[in-house]
Structures are given as C-alpha cells and as structure tokens.
C-alpha positions as CSV (number, residue, x, y, z in Angstrom):
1,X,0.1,43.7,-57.1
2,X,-2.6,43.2,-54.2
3,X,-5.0,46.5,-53.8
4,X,-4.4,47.6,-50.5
5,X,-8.2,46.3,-49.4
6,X,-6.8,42.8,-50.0
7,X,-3.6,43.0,-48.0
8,X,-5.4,44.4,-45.6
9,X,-7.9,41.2,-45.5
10,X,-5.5,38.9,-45.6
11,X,-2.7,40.3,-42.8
12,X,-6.3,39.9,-40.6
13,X,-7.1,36.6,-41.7
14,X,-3.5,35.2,-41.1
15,X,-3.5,37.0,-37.7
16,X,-6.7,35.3,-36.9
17,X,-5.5,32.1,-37.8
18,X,-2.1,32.5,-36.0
19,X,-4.3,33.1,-33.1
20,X,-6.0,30.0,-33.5
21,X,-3.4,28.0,-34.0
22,X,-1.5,29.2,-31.0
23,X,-4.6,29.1,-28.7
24,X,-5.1,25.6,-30.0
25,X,-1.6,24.9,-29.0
26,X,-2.4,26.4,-25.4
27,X,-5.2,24.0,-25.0
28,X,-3.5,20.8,-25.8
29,X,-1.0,21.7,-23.8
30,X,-3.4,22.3,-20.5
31,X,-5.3,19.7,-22.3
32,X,-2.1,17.2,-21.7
33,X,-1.3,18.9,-18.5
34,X,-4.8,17.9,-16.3
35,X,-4.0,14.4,-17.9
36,X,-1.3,13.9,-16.3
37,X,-2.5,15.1,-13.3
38,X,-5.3,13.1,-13.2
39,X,-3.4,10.2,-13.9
40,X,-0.9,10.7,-10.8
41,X,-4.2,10.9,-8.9
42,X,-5.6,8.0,-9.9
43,X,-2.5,6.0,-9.5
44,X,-2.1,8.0,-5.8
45,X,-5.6,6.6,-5.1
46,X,-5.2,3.0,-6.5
47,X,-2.2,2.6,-3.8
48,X,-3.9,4.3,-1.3
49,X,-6.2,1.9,-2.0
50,X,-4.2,-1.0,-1.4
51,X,-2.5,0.1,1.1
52,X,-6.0,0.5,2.9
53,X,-7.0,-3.1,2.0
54,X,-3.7,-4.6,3.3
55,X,-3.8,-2.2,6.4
56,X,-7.7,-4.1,7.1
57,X,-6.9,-7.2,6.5
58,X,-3.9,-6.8,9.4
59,X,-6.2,-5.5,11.8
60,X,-8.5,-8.2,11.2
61,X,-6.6,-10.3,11.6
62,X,-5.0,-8.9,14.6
63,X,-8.5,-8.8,16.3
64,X,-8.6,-12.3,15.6
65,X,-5.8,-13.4,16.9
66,X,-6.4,-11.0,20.1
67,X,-10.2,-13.1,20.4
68,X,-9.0,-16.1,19.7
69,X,-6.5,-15.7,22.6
70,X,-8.9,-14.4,25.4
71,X,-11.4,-17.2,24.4
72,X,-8.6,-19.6,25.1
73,X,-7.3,-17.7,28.2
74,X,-10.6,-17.6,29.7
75,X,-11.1,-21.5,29.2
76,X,-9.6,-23.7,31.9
77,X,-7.7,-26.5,31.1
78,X,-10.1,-29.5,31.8
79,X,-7.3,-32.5,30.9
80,X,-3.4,-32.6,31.4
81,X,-3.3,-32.2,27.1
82,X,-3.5,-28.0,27.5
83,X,-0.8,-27.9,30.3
84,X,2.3,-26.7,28.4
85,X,5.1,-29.5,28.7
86,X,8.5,-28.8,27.4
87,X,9.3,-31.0,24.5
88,X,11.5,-34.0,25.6
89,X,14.8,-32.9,24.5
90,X,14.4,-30.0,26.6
91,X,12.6,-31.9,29.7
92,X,16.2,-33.5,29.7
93,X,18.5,-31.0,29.7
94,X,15.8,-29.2,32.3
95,X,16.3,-32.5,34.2
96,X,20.1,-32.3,33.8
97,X,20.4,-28.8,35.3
98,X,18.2,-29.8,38.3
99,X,20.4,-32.1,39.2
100,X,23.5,-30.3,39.4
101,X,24.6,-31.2,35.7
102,X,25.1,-28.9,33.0
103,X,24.3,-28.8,29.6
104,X,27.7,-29.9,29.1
105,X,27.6,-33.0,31.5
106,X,26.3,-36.6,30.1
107,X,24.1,-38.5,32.5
C-alpha cells in the first residue's frame, strides 16, 4: 500500500482542504448575510425617503395655504364681490325662516 510518509501527507492535505472548503462556506454565508442586511437598509432608507419628501411637500403646502390666508385676511374687502353671500337657494330658505316659515313651509 501507501508508506506511512504518504498517508501522513495526504490526511494533512485533505484536512487542509476540508478547512478551506468549510471556511469558504462560512464566508458566503456572512457574505450573503451583510447582503441582506444591506438591502433591508437601503430599502428602510428609500421609504424613509419618501416618506420625507411627501412629509415636505405637506408642510409646504400647509405654509402656503396658512400665507395665502393671512394675505387675504389682512386685505379689506374694497367692493361688495369679497362679502360672503349665501348662494340663492340658501338666501331663501334663510328668508323663509326669518319670516316665521320653516323649511318645510312653501312661500
């Protein structure tokens, strides 16, 4: 058979290479592991993201809604058009009540 030299030698070498191939193992694995992890924080980010550019835009236009209304609300009304008049449907009925009538009664 194999001199004892040789069995020797190759136990070793398949020992080294059976540590090789399980430390190769161990590193894909980690390898596949940060991936992942990575990924989920990308993906975390991107709707963070979004959820910042949608949460911007609302205050935006919040604020401009808030200006807008103080510019009007420190403007007098110069004409009778700014007044608020009830449409006429409702300048009826408001008629109706005033006069005694309800919304039920037919003048």
């Amino acid at each position: 058979m194999c001199e004892s030299n040789e069995l020797d030698l190759t136990f070793h070498l398949f020992i080294c290479a059976l540590a090789g191939a399980g430390a190769a193992v161990i590193a894909m694995i980690h390898y596949l592991m940060v991936l992942s992890a990575n990924w989920a924080y990308v993906k975390d980010a991107c709707r963070m993201q979004k959820y910042e550019d949608i949460k911007s835009k609302e205050e935006q236009e919040l604020h401009d809604i808030h200006s807008t209304r103080l510019q009007m609300s420190d403007s007098t009304p110069t004409h009778k058009a700014h007044a608020l008049v009830p449409p006429p449907c409702l300048a009826s009925v408001i008629r109706g009540v005033g006069r005694g009538g309800g919304l039920d009664n037919r003048h």
